[in-house]
Every structure is written in C-alpha cells, then in structure tokens.
VEXNUZA-639395 format. One record per residue: x, y, z of N, C-alpha, C, O, CB in turn; residue in three letters. Coordinates in steps of 0.2 Angstrom, whole numbers, padded with zeros to 4 digits, always signed. Each point is the difference from the previous one (the first is absolute). Glycine has a CB too. Example, Ala and Ser with C-alpha at 12.3 -4.5 7.8 and 13.67 -1.06 7.14 Angstrom:
2
+0066-0028+0039-0004+0006+0000+0004+0006+0000+0005-0001+0003-0014-0005+0003ALA
+0007+0011-0010+0004+0006+0001-0004+0005+0003+0003+0006+0001+0003-0009-0011SER
//
This chain:
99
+0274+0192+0183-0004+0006-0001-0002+0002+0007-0003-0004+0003+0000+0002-0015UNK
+0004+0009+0014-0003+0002+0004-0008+0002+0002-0002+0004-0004+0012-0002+0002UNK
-0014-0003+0006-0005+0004+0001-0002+0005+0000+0002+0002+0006-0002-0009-0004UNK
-0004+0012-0004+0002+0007-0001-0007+0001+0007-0005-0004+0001+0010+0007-0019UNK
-0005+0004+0023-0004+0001+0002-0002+0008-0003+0003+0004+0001+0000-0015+0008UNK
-0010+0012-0012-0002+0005-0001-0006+0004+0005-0006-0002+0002+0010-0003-0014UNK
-0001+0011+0014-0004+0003+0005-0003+0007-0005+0003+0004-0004+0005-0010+0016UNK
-0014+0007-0009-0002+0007-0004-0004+0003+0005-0006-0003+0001+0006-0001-0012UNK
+0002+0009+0014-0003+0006+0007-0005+0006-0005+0000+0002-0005+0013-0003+0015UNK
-0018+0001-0004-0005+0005-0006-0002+0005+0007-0001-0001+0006-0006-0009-0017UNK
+0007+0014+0007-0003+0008+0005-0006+0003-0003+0001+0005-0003+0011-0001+0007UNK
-0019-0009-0002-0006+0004-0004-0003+0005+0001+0001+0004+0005-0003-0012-0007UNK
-0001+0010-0004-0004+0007+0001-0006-0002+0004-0001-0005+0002+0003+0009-0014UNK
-0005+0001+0014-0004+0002+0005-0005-0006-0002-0002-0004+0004+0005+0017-0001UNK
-0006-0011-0010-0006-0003-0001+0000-0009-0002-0004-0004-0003+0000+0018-0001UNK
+0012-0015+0007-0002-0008-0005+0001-0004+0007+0002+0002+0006+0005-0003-0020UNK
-0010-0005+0011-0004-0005+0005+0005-0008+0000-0001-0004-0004-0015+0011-0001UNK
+0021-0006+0010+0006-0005-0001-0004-0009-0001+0003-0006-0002+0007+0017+0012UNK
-0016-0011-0008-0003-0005+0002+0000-0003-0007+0002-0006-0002-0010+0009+0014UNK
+0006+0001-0016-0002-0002-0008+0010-0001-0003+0000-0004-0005-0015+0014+0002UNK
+0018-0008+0005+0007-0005-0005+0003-0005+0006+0005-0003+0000+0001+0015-0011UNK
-0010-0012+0017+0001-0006+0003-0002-0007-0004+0003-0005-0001-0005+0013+0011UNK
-0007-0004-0013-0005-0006-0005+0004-0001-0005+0000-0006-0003-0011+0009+0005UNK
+0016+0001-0005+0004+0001-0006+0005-0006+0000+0000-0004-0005-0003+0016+0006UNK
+0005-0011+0001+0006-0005+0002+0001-0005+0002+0005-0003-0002-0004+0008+0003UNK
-0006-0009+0005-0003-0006+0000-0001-0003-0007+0003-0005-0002-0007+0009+0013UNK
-0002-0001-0015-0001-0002-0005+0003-0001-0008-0001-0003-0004-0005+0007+0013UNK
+0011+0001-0008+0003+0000-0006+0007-0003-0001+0002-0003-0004-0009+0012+0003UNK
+0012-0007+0008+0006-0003+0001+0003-0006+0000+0004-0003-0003-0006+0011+0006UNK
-0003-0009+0004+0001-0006+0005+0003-0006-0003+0004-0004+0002-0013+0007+0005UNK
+0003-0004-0014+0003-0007-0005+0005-0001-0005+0001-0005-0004-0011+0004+0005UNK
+0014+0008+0000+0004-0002-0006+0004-0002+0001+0002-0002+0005-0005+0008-0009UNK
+0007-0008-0003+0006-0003+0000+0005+0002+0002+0002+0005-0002-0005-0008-0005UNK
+0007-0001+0012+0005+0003+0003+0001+0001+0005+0005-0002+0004-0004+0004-0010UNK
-0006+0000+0008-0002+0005+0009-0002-0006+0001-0003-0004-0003-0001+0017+0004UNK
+0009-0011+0007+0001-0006+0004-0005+0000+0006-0004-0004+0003+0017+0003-0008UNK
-0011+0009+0007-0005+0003+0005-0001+0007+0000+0004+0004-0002-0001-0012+0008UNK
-0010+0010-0004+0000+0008+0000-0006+0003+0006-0005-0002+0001+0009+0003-0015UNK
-0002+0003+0015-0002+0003+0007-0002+0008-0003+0002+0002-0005+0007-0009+0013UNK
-0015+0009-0003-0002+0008-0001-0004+0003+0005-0004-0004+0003+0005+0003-0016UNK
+0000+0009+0014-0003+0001+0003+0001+0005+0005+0003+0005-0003-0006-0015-0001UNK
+0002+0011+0010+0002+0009+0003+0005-0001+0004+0001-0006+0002-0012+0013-0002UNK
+0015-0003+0001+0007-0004+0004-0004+0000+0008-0005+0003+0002+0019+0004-0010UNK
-0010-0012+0011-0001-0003+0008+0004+0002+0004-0001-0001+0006-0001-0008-0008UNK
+0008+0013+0001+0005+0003+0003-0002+0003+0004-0005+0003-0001+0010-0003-0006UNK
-0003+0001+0014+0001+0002+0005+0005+0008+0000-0002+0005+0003-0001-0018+0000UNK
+0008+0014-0006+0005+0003+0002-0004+0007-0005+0002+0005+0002+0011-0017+0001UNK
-0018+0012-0009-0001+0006-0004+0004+0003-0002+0001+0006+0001-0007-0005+0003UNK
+0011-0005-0009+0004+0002-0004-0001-0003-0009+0003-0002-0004+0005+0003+0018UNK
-0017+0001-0012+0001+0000-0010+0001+0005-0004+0001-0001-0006-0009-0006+0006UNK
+0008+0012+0003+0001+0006-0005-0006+0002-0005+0001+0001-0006+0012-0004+0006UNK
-0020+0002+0002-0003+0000-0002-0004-0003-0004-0006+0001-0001+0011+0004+0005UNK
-0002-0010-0006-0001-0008-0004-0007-0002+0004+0001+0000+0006+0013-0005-0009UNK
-0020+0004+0001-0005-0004+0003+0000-0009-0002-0003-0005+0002-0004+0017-0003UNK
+0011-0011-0004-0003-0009-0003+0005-0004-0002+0004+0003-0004-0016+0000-0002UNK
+0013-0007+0008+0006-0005-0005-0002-0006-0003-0005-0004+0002+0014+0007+0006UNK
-0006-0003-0013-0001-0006-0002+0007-0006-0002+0004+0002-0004-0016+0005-0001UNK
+0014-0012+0007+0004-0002-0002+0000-0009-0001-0001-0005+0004+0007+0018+0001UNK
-0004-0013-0012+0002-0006-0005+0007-0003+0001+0005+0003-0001-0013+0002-0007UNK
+0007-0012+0010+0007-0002-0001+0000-0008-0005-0002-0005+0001+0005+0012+0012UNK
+0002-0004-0019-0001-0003-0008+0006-0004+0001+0005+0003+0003-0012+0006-0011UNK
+0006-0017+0004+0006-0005-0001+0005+0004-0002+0005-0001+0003-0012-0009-0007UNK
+0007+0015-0002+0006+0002-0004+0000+0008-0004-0005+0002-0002+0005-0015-0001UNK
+0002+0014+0004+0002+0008-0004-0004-0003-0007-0004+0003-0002+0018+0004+0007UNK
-0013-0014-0008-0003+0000-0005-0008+0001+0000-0003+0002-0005+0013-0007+0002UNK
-0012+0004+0009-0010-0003+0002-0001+0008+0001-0005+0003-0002+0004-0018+0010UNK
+0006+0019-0003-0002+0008-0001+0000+0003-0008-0005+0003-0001+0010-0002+0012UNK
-0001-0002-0016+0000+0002-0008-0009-0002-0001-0005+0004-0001+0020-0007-0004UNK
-0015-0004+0007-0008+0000-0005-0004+0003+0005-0004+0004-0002+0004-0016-0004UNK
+0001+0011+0012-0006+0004+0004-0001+0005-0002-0006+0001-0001+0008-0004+0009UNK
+0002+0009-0011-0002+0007-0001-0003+0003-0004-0003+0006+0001+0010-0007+0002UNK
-0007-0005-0009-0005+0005-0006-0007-0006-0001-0004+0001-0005+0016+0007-0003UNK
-0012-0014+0016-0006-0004-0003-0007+0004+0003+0000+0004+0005+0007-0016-0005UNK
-0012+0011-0005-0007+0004+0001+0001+0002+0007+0003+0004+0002-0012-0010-0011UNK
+0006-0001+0013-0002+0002+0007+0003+0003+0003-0003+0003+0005-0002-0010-0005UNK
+0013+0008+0001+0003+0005+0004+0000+0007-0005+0003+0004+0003+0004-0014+0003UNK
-0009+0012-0012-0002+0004-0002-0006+0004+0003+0001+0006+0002+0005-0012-0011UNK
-0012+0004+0010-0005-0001+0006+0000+0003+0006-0004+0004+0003+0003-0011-0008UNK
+0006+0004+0007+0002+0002+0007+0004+0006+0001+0000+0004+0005-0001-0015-0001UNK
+0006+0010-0009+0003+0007+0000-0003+0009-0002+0000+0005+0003+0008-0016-0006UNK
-0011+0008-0002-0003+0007-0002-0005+0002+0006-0001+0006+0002+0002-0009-0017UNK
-0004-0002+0018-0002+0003+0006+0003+0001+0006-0002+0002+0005-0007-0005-0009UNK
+0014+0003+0003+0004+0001+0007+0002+0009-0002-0001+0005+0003+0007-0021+0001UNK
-0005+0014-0010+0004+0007+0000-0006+0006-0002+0001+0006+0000+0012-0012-0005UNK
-0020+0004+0003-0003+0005-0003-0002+0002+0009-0002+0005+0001-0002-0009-0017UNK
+0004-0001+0020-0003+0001+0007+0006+0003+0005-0002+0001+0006-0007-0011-0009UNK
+0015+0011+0002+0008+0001+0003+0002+0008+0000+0000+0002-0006+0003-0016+0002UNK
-0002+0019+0010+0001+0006+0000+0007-0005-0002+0001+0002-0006-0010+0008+0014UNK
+0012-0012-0007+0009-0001+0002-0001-0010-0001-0005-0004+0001+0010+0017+0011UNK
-0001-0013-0014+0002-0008-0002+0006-0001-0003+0002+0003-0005-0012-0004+0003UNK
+0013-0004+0007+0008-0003+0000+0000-0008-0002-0003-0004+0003+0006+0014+0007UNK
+0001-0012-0014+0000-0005-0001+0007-0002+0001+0005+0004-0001-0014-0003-0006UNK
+0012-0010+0011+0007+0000+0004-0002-0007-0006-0006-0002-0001+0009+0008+0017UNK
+0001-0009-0018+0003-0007-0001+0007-0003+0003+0005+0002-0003-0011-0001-0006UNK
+0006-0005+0013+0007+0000+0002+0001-0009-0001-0005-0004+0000+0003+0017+0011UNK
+0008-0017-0011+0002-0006-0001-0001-0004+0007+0004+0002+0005+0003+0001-0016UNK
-0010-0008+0012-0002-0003+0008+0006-0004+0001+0003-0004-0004-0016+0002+0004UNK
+0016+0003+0009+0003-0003+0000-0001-0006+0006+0004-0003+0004+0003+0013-0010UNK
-0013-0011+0005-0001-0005+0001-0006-0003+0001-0001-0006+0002+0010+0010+0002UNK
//
C-alpha cells in the first residue's frame, strides 16, 4: 500500500487568527492513527507564488485506508470545521507518495 500525502492550503479571512488551528492541530491530529508525519503553517517560500494561500497544512498517512478513517474521526472533525468556518478559500490535494 501506498502512503497517501494530504495537503490542505487556506486563504483566511481577515479576522481569523492562524495561531489558533496551529493549537488546533497539534492537539487534535498529531496522535492519530496512521499519520506518520504532519507539518503546518505559513509558507517559507521565497519565490511568492502562493496565490494567496496563507497556511498549509500537510499530513502524510500509512494508507489511503488511514486517510478513510481519518476523515470522519471527531478530532479531525474539530479541526476541520474550523479551518473552513475560518477559510475565505480552501483547497484540499491528496496525492500517493512516491517516496
């Protein structure tokens, strides 16, 4: 089985505060089943080619099957609903790691 890597770019509203699903995330994600590793946070890029995207976050899971449970467990329920109640624009990528 492949390892799935899931990426999710957020373009917030003026009034949300990126520091709080930084707390989000740490706390809710980090332990779950599957996730192997996960990263977040405002892009480092040099080149300014986010297209407006302030924040990424990205998960990289044993199996497409550990993404299935991930999606509807509480704590990523948590983090999601606030990503999106806090998100002018929000994109979600899963793509299979090749390596």
């Amino acid at each position: 089985m492949s390892e799935i890597v899931h990426v999710v770019l957020v373009d917030w509203k003026d009034e949300a505060d990126p520091s709080a699903a930084d707390a989000l995330v740490d706390r809710h994600l980090a332990a779950l089943p599957g996730v192997l590793a996960l990263d977040r946070g405002p892009s480092v890029s040099t080149e300014g080619l986010e297209s407006g995207f302030d924040w990424a976050l990205v998960i990289r899971f044993a199996s497409a099957e550990a993404v299935a449970a991930y999606l509807p467990h509480p704590e990523h329920v948590i983090v999601g609903s606030h990503l999106q109640a806090n998100a002018a624009r929000l994109v979600v990528f899963d793509v299979a790691a090749t390596a």
